[in-house]
C-alpha positions in Angstrom: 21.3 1.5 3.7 22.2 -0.1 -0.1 24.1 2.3 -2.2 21.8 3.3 -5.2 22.0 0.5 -8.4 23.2 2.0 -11.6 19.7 2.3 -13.5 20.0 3.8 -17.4 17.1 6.0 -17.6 15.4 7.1 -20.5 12.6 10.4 -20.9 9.2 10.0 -20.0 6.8 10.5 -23.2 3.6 11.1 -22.1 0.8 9.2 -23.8 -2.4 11.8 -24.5 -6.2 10.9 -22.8 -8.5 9.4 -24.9 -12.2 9.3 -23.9 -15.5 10.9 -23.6 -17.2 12.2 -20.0 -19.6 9.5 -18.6 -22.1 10.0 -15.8 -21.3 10.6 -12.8 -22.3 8.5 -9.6 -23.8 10.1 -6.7 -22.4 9.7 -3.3 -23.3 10.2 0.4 -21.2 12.3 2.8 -20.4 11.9 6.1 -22.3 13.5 9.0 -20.4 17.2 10.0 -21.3 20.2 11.8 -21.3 23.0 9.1 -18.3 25.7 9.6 -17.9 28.6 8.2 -13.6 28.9 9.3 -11.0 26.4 9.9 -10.3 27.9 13.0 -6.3 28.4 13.3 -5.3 27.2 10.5 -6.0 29.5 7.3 -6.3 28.9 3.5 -2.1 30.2 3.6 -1.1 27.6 6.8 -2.8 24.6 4.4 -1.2 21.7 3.1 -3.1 21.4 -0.7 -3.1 17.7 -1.5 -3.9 16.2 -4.9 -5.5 12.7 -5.2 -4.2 10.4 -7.6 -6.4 7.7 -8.5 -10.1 8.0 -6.9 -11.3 4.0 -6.6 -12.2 1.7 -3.6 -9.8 2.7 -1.3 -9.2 6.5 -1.7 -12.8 6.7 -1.1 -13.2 4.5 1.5 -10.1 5.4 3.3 -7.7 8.0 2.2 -9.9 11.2 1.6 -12.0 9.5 4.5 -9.3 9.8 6.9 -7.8 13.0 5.2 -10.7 15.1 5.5 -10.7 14.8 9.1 -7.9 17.0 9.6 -8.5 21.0 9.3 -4.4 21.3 8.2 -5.6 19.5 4.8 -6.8 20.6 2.1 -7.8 18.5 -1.0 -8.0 21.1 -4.2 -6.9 18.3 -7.0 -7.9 14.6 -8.1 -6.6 12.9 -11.0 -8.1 9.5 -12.7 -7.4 7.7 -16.2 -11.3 6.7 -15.6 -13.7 9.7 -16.2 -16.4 8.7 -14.5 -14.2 8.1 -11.5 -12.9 11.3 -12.0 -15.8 13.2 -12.1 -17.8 11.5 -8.8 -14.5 12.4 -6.8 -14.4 15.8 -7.9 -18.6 15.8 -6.7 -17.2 13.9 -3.5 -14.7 16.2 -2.6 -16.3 19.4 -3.4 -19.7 18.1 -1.8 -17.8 17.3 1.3 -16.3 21.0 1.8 -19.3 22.1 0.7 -20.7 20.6 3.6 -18.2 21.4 6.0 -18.6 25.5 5.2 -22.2 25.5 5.1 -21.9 27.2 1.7 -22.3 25.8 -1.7 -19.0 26.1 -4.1 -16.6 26.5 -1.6 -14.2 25.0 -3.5 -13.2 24.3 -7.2 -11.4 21.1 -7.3 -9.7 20.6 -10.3 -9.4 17.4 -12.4 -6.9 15.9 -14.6 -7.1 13.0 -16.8 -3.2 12.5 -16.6 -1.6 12.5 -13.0 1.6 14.4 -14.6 -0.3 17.8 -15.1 -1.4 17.1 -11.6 2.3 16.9 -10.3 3.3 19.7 -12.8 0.5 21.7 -10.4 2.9 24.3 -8.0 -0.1 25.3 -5.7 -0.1 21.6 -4.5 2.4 20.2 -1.4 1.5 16.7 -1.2 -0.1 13.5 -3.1 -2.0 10.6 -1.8 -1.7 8.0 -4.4 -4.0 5.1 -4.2 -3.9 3.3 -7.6 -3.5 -0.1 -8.4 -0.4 -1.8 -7.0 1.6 -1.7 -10.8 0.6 2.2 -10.8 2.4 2.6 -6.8 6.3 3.1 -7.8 6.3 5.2 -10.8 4.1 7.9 -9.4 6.1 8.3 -6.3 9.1 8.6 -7.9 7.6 11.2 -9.8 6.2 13.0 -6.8 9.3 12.9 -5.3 11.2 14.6 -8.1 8.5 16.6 -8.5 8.8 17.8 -4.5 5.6 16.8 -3.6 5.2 14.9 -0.3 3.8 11.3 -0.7 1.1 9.2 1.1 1.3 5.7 -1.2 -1.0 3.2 -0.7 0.9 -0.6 -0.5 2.5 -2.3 -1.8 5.2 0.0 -2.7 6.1 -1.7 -5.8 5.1 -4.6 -8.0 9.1 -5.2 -8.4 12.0 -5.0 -5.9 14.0 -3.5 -8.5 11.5 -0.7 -9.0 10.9 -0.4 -5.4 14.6 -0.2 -4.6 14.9 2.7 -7.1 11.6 4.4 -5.1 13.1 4.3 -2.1 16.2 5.8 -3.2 14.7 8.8 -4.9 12.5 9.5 -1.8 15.6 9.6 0.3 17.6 11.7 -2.0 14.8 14.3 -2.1 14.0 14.3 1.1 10.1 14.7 0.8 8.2 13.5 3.7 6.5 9.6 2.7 4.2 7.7 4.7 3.3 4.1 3.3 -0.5 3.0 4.3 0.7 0.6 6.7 -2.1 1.6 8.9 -1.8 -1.2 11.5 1.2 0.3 12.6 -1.0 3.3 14.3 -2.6 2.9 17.4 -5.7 4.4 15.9 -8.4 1.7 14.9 -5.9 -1.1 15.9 -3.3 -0.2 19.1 -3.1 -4.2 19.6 -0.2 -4.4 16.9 1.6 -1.5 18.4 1.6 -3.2 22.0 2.4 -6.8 20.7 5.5 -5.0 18.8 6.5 -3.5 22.4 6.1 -6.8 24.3 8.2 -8.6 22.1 10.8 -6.4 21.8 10.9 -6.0 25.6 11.5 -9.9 26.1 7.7 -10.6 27.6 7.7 -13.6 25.9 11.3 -14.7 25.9 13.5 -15.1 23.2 11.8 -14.8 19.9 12.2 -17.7 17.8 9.3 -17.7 15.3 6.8 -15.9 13.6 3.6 -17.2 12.0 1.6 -14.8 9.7 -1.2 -15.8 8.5 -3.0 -14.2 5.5 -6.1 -15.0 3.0 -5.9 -16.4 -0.5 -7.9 -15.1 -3.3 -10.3 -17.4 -6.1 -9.5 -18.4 -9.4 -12.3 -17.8 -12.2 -12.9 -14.0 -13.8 -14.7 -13.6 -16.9 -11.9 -13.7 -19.9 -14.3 -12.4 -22.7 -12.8 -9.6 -24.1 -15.0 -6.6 -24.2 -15.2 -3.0 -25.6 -12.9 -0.5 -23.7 -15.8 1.6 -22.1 -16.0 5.2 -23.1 -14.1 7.8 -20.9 -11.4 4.9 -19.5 -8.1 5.8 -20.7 -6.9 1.7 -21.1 -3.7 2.2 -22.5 -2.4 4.2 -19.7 -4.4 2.1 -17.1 -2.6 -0.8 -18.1 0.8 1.3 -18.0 4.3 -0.3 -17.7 2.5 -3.9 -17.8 2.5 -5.5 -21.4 -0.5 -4.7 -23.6 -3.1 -7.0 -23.0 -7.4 -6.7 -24.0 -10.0 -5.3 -21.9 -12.2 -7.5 -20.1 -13.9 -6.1 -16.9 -12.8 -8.6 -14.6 -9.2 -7.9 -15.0 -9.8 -3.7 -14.3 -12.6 -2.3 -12.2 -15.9 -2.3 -11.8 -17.8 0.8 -14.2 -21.0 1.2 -11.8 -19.8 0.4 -8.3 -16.3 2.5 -7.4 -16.2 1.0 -3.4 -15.9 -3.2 -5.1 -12.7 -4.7 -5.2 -11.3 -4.1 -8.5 -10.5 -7.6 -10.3 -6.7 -6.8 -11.1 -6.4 -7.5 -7.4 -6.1 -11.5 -8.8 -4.2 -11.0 -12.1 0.0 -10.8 -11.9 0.1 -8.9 -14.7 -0.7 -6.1 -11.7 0.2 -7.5 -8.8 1.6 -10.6 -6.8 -2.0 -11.6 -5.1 -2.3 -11.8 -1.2 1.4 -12.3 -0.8 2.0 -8.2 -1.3 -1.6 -7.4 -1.0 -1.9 -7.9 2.6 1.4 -9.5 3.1 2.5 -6.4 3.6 0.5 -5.3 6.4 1.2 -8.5 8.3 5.3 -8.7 7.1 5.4 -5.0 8.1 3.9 -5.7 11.7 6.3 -9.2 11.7 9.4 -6.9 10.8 8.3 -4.8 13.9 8.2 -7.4 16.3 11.7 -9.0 14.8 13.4 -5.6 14.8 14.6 -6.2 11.3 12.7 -3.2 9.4 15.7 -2.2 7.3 16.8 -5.8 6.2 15.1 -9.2 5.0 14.9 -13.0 5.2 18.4 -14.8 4.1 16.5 -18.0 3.0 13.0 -18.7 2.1 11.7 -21.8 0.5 7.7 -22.4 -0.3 4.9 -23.9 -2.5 2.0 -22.8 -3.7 -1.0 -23.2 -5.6 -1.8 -21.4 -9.1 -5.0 -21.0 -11.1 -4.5 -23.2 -14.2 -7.7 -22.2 -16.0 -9.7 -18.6 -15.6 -8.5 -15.0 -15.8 -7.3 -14.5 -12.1 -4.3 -15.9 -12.0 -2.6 -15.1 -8.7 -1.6 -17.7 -5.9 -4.3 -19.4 -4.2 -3.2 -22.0 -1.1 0.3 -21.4 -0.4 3.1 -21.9 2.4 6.3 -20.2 3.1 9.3 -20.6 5.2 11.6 -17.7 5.5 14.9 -17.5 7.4 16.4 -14.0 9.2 20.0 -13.6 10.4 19.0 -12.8 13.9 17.9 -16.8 13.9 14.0 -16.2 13.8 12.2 -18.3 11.8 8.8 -16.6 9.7 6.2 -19.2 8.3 3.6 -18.0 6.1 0.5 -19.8 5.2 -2.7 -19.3 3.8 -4.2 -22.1 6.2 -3.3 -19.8 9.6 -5.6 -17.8 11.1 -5.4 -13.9 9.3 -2.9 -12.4 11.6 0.9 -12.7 13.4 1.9 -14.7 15.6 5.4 -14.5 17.4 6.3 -17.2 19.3 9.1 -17.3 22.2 10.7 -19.6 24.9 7.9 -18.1 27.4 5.2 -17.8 25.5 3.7 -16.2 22.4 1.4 -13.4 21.4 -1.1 -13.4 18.7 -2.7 -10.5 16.9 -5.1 -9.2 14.1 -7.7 -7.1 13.2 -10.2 -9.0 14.4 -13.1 -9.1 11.7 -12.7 -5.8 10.7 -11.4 -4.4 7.5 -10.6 -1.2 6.2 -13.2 -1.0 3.6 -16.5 -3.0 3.6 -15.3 -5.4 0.1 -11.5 -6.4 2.7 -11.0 -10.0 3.4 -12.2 -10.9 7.0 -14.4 -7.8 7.2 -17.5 -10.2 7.9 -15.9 -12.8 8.6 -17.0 -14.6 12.1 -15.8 -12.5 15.0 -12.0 -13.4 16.2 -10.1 -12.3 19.4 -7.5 -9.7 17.9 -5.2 -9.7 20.8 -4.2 -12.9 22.5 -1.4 -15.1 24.2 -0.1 -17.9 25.9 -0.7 -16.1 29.3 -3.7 -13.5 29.9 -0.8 -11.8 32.0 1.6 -10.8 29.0 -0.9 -8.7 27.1 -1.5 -6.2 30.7 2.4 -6.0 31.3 3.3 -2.5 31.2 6.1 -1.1 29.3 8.8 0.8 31.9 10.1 3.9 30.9 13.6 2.5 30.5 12.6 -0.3 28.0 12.0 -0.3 24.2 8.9 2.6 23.1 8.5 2.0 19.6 7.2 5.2 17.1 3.5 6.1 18.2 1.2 7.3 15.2 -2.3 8.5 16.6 -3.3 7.5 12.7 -1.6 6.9 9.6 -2.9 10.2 7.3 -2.5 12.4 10.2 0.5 11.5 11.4 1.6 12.6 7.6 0.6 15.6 7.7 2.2 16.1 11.0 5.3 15.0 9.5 5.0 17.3 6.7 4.3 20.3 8.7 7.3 19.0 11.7 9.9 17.8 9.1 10.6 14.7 11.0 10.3 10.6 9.5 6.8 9.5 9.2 6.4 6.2 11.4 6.3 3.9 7.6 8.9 5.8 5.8 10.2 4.5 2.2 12.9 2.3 3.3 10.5 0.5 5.6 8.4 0.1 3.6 10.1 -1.4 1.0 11.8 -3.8 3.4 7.9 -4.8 4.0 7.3 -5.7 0.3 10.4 -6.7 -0.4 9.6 -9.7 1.8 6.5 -10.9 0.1 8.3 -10.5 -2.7 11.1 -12.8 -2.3 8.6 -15.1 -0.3 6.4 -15.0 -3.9 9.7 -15.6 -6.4 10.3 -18.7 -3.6 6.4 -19.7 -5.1 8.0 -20.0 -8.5 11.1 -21.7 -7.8 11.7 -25.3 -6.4 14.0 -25.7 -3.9 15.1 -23.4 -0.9 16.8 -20.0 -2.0 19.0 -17.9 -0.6 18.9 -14.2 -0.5 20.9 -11.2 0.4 19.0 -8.4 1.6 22.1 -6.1 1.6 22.7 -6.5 -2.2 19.3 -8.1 -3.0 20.0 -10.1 -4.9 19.3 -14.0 -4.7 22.9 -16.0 -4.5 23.6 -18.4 -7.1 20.2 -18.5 -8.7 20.0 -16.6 -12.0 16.5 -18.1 -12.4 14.6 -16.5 -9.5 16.9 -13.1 -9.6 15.1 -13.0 -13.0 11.9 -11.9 -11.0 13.4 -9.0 -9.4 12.2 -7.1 -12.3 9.9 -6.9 -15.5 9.6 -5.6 -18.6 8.2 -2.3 -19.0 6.1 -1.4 -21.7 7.2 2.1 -23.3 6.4 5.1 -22.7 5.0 3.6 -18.9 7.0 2.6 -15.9 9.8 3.8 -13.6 12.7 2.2 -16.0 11.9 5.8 -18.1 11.6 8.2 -15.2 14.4 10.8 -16.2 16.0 11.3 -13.0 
């Protein structure tokens, strides 16, 4: 593992809320069979959890998937958007309401500023799914702050930054879990079983991987428009420099399950490339064996937005290099998914058309076999119990909270998945720079080219971003 850079660090100033309570939006629950206990596991035996950032994908998937185990126990939510703020707290409460059979079972309690959140002793654990330029502060933060971390991915929108995560994770030994959810068998145990049959030789010698991953649209309104009441801008926008409000670069105000629009601006993220590069690179890295390392050259082209607000990659292709000889080429033009390829044979495998929230890429898209290869054979072979048995997660949250409660490494701990974004990352630098690169994923650190190790980091806007955590 890389020794820890030298980072100066500064003292986080907190920047005060600003705003005004705006209505809240009603939400259905899911379908439960009222209780009136937990069964075995009491108030006492629970893991409290607090919920930074209460959008698209919290709602959809993290407290989805999180309320479904009795061990947790959601008491906190925290939001720079009031509204937001508010219909989680009614979401959350609702569904323990629910649950119990009792109305006001539980007082969950709301902050405006994640900090006071973390500052909160009664709570274990933090599930943080913000916007991908919000993902590597927090956790550090949690991390000091001893809290246990569920991050949503990427983990960073730098490989500086996410370097420094990783690190601080490690050092405090809090249990971390990256939403890498492919990686458990539980909706998808294709990708698990492809992983197994290529590191058991079923299709020879590995010698290329092809990962195939959508492109987002140009366009988005750029009118600039009021900051609406109750949205705390300033800190929304964070480390990124200052820039005005228009509501196609944040999220939507009436509908918290769309895809917000800073999804397709690189002020907040990299596009597609980390978005759900990381899924795919993650499941690639598997496959490889090469979790804990990255490419050594990667050369590509791309496509970017010349006129509109979204500004991230469209069309793109990438050719990436590992030590181990294995070639990884990534294009927006293969079919959504990883293929490995080897002398005898090759495997395929996706999701299918199903995402993880209805608004995903490919979640109605036309039906696709997730689970394919060269030879109908491969995909029964059975794994002996003297070959390769890689980590087996029932499902991402709850193998967590397992972790939390056992102690032991989660199956996408912080070093793995860094590796994961740290590899879209490089592959998106290679976007901006002509010419094939060469990189050294022990020191990371691009060799001889000053130009592209210029987009390891960013500038961070005081008070906001990880460059003034005091650690």
């Amino acid at each position: 593992m890389n020794e820890k850079p030298n980072y100066n660090r500064r003292d986080f100033v907190k920047t005060a809320v600003k705003g005004a309570v705006v209505s809240t939006v009603a939400f259905g629950f899911p379908s439960i069979v009222p209780s009136s206990v937990f069964g075995k596991n009491a108030p006492s035996n629970k893991i409290n959890i607090g919920q930074i950032g209460c959008g698209r994908i919290a709602r959809g998937h993290d407290l989805a998937e999180t309320f479904k185990y009795d061990v947790a126990r959601i008491i906190a939510v925290a939001d720079v958007d009031r509204g937001r703020l508010q219909s989680g707290k009614t979401l959350i409460e609702g569904w323990y309401d629910q649950k119990m059979g009792k109305t006001g079972y539980l007082d969950v309690k709301t902050y405006e500023d994640y900090h006071e959140l973390l500052a909160n002793k009664d709570i274990d654990a933090v599930m943080i799914s913000t916007p991908d330029h919000w993902h590597a502060q927090p956790a550090m933060e949690a991390a000091l702050a001893g809290k246990h971390i569920y991050l949503q991915k990427p983990t960073s929108l730098t490989i500086e930054e996410g370097r420094v995560m990783s690190d601080i994770v490690r050092k405090t030994g809090v249990v971390f879990q990256l939403g890498s959810q492919q990686r458990s068998v539980n909706p998808w145990p294709q990708f698990k079983k492809a992983c197994e049959l290529v590191r058991n030789g079923r299709i020879g010698k590995l010698h290329t991987v092809h990962v195939g991953l959508p492109s987002d649209p140009a366009g988005g309104n750029v009118m600039e428009m009021p900051v609406p009441e109750g949205l705390n801008y300033d800190m929304w926008l964070g480390s990124t420099p200052y820039i005005y409000y228009t509501a196609d670069r944040v999220h939507s105000q009436t509908d918290p399950t769309s895809r917000g629009g800073w999804l397709r601006c690189e002020q907040f993220g990299a596009g597609m490339i980390t978005g759900w590069g990381v899924h795919h690179i993650d499941i690639a890295h598997w496959g490889m064996d090469t979790e804990y390392t990255g490419p050594i050259e990667v050369e590509a082209t791309a496509e970017f937005p010349k006129t509109g607000l979204w500004n991230v990659h469209g069309r793109y292709q990438v050719q990436a290099k590992y030590a181990n000889g294995v070639n990884m080429l990534m294009s927006s033009q293969n079919p959504n998914g990883v293929k490995f390829e080897g002398t005898d044979g090759w495997i395929f495998v996706s999701r299918g058309n199903v995402g993880v929230t209805a608004s995903d890429p490919g979640a109605s898209a036309a039906p696709s076999k997730a689970f394919n290869a060269s030879d109908p054979k491969i995909l029964n072979s059975q794994i002996g119990p003297k070959e390769i048995h890689l980590y087996e997660s029932l499902e991402q949250h709850g193998n967590w909270l397992d972790c939390i409660q056992s102690k032991k490494q989660t199956i996408s701990p912080a070093e793995v998945a860094h590796r994961s974004c740290s590899a879209c990352l490089v592959a998106h630098a290679a976007m901006k720079i002509p010419g094939k690169l060469y990189w050294d994923p022990k020191k990371e650190k691009f060799k001889n080219n000053e130009e592209a190790n210029k987009l390891l980091s960013r500038p961070q806007r005081y008070p906001y971003g990880t460059s003034y955590v005091k650690i």
